[in-house]
Every structure is written in structure tokens, then in C-alpha cells.
C-alpha positions as CSV (number, residue, x, y, z in Angstrom):
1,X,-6.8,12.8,-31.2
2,X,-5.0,9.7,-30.3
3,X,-5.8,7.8,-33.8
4,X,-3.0,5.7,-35.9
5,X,-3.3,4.0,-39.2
6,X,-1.4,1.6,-41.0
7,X,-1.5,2.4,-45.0
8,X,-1.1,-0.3,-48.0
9,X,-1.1,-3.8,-46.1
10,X,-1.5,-6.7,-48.6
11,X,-3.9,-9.1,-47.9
12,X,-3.6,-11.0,-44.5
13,X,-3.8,-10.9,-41.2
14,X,-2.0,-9.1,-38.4
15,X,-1.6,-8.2,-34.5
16,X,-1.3,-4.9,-33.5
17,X,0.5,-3.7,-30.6
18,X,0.6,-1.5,-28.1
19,X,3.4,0.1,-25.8
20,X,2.1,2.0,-23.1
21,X,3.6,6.2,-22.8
22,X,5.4,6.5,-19.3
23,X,2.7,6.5,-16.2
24,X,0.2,4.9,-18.3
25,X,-1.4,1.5,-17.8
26,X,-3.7,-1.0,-19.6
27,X,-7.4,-0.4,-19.6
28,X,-8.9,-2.7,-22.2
29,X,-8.1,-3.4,-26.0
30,X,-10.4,-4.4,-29.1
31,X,-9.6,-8.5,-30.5
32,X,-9.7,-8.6,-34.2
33,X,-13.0,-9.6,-36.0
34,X,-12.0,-13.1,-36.0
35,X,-11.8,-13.5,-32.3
36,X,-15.3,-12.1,-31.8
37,X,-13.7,-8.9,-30.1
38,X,-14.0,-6.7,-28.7
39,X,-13.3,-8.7,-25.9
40,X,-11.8,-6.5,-22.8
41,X,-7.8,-7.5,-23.0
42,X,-5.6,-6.1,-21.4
43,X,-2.4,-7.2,-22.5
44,X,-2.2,-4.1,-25.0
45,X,-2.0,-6.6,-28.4
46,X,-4.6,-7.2,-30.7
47,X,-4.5,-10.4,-32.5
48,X,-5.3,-11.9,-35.7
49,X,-7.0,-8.6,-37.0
50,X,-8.0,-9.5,-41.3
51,X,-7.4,-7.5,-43.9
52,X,-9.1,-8.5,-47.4
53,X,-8.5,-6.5,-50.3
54,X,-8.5,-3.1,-50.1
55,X,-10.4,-2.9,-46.9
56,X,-10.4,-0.3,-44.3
57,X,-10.1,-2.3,-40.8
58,X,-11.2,0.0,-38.1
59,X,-12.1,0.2,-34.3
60,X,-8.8,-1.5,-33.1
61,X,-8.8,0.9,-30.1
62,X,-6.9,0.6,-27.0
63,X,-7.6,2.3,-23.9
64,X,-5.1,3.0,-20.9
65,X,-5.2,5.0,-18.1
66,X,-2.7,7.2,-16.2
67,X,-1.4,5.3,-12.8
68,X,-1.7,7.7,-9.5
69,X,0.0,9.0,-6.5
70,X,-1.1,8.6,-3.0
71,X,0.7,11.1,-0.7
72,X,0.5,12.5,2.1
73,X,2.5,14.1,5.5
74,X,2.9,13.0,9.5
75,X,2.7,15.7,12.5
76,X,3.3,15.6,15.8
77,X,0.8,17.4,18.1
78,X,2.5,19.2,20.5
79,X,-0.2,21.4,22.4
80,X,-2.7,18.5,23.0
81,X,-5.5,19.9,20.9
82,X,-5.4,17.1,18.1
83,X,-4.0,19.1,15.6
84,X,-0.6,18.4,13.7
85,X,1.9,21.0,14.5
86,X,5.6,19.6,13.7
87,X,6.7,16.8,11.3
88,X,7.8,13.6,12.5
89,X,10.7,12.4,10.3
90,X,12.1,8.3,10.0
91,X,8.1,6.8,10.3
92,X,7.3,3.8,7.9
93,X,4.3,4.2,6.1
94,X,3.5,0.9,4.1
95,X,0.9,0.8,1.5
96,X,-1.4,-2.0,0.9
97,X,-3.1,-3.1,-2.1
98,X,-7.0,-4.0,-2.0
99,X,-6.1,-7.4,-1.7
100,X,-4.3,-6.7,1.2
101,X,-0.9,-7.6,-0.5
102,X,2.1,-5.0,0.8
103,X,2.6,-3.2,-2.3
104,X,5.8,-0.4,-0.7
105,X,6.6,0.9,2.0
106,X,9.0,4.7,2.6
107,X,9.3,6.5,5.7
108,X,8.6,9.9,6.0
109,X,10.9,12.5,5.5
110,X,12.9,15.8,7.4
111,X,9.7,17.6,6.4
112,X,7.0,14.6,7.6
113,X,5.6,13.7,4.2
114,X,5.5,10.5,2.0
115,X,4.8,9.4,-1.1
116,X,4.0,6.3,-3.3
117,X,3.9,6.7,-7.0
118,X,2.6,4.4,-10.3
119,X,-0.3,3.3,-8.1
120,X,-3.2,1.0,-10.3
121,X,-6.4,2.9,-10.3
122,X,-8.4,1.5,-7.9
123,X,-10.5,1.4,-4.9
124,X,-9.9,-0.1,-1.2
125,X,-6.1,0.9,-0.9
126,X,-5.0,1.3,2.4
127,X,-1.9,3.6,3.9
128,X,-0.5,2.5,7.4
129,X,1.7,4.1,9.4
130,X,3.7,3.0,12.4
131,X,4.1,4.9,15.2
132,X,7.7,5.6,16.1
133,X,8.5,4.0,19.5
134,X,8.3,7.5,21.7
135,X,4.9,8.0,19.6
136,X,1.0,6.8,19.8
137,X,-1.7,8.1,17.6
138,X,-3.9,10.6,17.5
139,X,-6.0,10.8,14.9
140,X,-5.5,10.6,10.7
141,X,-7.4,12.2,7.5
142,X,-10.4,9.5,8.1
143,X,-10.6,9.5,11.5
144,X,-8.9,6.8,13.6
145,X,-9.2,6.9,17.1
146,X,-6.3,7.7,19.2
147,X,-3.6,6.0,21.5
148,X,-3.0,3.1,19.3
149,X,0.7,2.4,18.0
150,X,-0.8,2.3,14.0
151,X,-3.0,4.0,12.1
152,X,-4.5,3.9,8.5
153,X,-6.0,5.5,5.7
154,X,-8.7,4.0,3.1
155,X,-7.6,5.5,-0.1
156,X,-9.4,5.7,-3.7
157,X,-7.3,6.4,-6.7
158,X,-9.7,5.2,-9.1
159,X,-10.1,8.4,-10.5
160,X,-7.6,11.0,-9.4
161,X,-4.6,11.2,-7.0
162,X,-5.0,10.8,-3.2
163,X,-2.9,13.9,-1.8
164,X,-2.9,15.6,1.6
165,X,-3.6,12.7,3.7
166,X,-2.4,13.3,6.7
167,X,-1.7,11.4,10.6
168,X,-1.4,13.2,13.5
169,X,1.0,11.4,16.5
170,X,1.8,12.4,20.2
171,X,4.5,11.4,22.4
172,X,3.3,8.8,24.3
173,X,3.4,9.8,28.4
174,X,4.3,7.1,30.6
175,X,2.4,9.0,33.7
176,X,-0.3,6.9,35.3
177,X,-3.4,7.6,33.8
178,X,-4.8,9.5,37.2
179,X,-6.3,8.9,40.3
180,X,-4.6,9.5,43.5
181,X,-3.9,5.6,44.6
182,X,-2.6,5.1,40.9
183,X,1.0,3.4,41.4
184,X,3.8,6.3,41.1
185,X,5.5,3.7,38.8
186,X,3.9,2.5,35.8
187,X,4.4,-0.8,34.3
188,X,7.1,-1.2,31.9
189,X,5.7,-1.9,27.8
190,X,7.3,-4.7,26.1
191,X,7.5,-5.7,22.6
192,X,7.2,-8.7,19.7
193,X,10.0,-8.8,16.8
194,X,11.3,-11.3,14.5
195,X,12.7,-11.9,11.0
196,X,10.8,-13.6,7.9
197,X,13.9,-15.1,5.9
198,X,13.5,-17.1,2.4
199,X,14.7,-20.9,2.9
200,X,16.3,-20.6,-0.6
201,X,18.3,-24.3,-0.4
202,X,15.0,-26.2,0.6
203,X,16.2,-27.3,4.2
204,X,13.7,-26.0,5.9
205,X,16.0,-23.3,7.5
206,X,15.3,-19.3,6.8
207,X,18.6,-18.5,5.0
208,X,20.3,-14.6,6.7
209,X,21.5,-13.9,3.3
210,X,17.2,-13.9,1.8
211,X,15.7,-12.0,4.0
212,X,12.1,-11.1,2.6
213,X,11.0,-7.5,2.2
214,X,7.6,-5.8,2.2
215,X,6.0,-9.4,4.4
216,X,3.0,-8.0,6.3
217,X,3.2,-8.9,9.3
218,X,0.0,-8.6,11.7
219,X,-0.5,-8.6,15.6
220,X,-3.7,-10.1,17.6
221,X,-4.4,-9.4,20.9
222,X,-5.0,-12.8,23.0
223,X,-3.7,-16.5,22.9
224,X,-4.9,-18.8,19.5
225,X,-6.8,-15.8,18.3
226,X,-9.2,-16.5,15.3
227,X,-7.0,-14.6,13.0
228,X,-9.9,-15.3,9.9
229,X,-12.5,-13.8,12.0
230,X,-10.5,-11.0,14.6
231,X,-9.4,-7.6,13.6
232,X,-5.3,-6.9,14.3
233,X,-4.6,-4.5,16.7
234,X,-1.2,-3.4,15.0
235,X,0.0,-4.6,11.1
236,X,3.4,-3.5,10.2
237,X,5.6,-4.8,7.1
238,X,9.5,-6.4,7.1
239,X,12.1,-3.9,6.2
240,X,14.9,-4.2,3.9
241,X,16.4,-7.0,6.7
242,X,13.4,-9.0,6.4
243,X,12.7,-7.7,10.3
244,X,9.7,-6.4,12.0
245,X,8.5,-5.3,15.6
246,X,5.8,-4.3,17.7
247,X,6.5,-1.7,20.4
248,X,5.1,-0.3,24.1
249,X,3.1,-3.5,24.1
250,X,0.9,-3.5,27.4
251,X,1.8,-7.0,29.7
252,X,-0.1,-9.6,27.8
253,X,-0.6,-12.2,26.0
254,X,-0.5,-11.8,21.6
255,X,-0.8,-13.9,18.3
């Protein structure tokens, strides 16, 4: 029933405290009487709770809540008809927190899936993926449009787990795109990378030995773009070198 008791206390006053079961998270706790509780904590202590003589002190409940697991697989369509047939292995799928903070990233596996466990029930999570060099999107479990080099997912684990989530990418042709005075060569894509490195000795120089992981790096199409106000056309996060890169960039000029 999830009760516990403490017998035969003398008079005085006490905290009570709580250590979470594995996968479980705070929710809320009760304060004591003489903090006016119950007051929403969530530090999973309850302090100064009073105990007069032979009195039953009751109603110091704590409430948690199990964390989730948002999952999911990447396929490559192979026939054209916008379906997922094969998995595409070595893909970085980063997951973001409502706050847009990078919260992990994996990359997929022999088999195409991925997987990011003890997430915080909530609401607004997102799941990116970054197309693999050869690759462009096709489509995802919500719907993105296609022939864009990133894709993601709005997820809500405020209640259950998010599984079966799934992208779909193609191998990008580098054809023309039709017409019978297109050029029979097509312009070479380009691409952006770099390095976000800690200055750890305060000399204003990014240090190789601290590079930062899990930065989110994110692309804008056009020169001084209002990055407050525009929508990125690509996000991406720094690996475990602190790097990151944009690929099969069209000629232009980015932010």
C-alpha cells in the first residue's frame, strides 16, 4: 500500500526522508505542520514534522513518479514510396529537453533503433536526427517534410513511454532535378564544421584537452540572420570531441 510508520518517538520534532526506488523521481512531498505544509517540495525531505505526547502524526506523504523511455528506429527507403524498408546504422539522434537544453545524444544501431532512458515526465521533448552525409529525409512519426538533412520528433512522456517513433531517410541523388537544359553537372554541396572547446585556464583560448559535449549547435540560412526570431534549418549537437558539422550544404551564405 505504500504506507510507513515510525513507532514510540519521544517528544520532539523530526524530518523525514525519502530515497527514491530505482527509475523513480520526485513528484511532491508534505512539510510538517509547522511549516504550513503541505507545501509541493520536491526534495523528498520533510522537515520539522512535531510530535507531542503520544500523538499519531499522519499525512507525511511523498509522491514520485517513474522516469520514461523515448525510443524509437531509423529506415532507409529504398523503393521511393516513403516507407522505411532497411535500417540505417551510425546516425546521431540527440534529444532535447523542453527547454531546449541537449539532454543526450546515441546513434543508432546495426538494427536502426535508439533509445534514451530516465527521461523526466514531461511535455515538449524533442528527438533529432541527423542525416548521414549520403542521406536526406523523408519523412518521421509526425510528419516532417522531406529533403532536409534533419528531422525531429515532438515527444510527450508525461504519462507513458514514447516508443516506436520512427524516421524514414533516402540517399540523397546528386542528378539534376529535370528538365532537358538542366546542366549534366550539378553543383558540388559544401559544408560548416567547428569545435566548441572549454577555456579552462581563463585566457580566453578554447583549451583541445576540454572539448564540450552535448553543445547544440544550430544553422540559419542567410547572413546576420535574426536568430531570436528565424527558425534553423539544421540543429545538430558536439560529439564526444566537442565537434560538429553541417553537410551537402547548397552554395550560400549561413549563420
Amino acid at each position: 500500500s505504500g504506507d510507513y510508520c515510525f513507532y514510540d518517538l519521544p517528544v520532539g520534532t523530526y524530518t523525514v526522508t525519502e530515497e527514491n526506488p530505482p527509475n523513480f523521481v520526485d513528484v511532491t512531498d508534505a512539510d510538517g505542520p509547522l511549516l504550513q505544509g503541505p507545501n509541493d517540495d520536491t526534495d523528498g525531505t520533510i522537515l520539522a514534522v512535531p510530535v507531542g505526547p503520544g500523538e499519531n502524526v499522519t499525512a507525511q506523504d511523498f509522491v514520485d513518479e517513474e522516469l520514461k523511455t523515448i525510443s524509437g528506429v531509423l529506415l532507409e527507403d529504398t523503393d521511393d514510396d516513403g516507407e522505411g524498408d532497411d535500417p540505417i546504422p551510425g546516425s546521431t539522434v540527440t534529444l532535447i529537453s523542453p527547454e531546449g537544453v541537449v539532454l543526450d545524444s546515441t546513434t543508432t544501431d546495426s538494427d536502426g533503433s535508439f533509445e534514451f532512458t530516465g527521461v523526466v515526465p514531461d511535455d515538449g521533448y524533442k528527438v533529432v536526427q541527423e542525416n548521414l552525409p549520403e542521406f536526406s529525409d523523408v519523412t518521421d512519426t509526425d510528419g516532417t517534410t522531406g529533403g532536409t538533412t534533419l528531422s525531429e520528433i515532438l515527444v510527450d512522456v508525461s504519462e507513458e513511454d514514447a516508443p516506436g517513433l520512427v524516421f524514414v531517410d533516402e540517399v540523397s541523388s546528386s542528378a539534376p532535378s529535370g528538365g532537358p537544359t538542366a546542366s549534366p553537372t550539378a553543383t558540388p554541396l559544401g559544408s560548416i564544421c567547428g569545435t566548441v572547446l572549454e577555456d579552462d585556464d581563463n585566457d580566453d583560448v578554447g583549451d583541445s584537452d576540454a572539448p564540450i559535449v552535448g553543445a547544440l549547435i544550430s544553422l540559419f540560412d542567410g547572413a546576420g540572420a535574426d536568430t531570436d526570431a528565424a527558425t534553423p534549418i539544421a540543429t545538430t549537437a558536439t560529439d564526444e570531441s566537442g565537434d560538429y558539422c553541417f553537410y551537402d550544404l547548397p552554395v550560400g551564405t549561413y549563420t
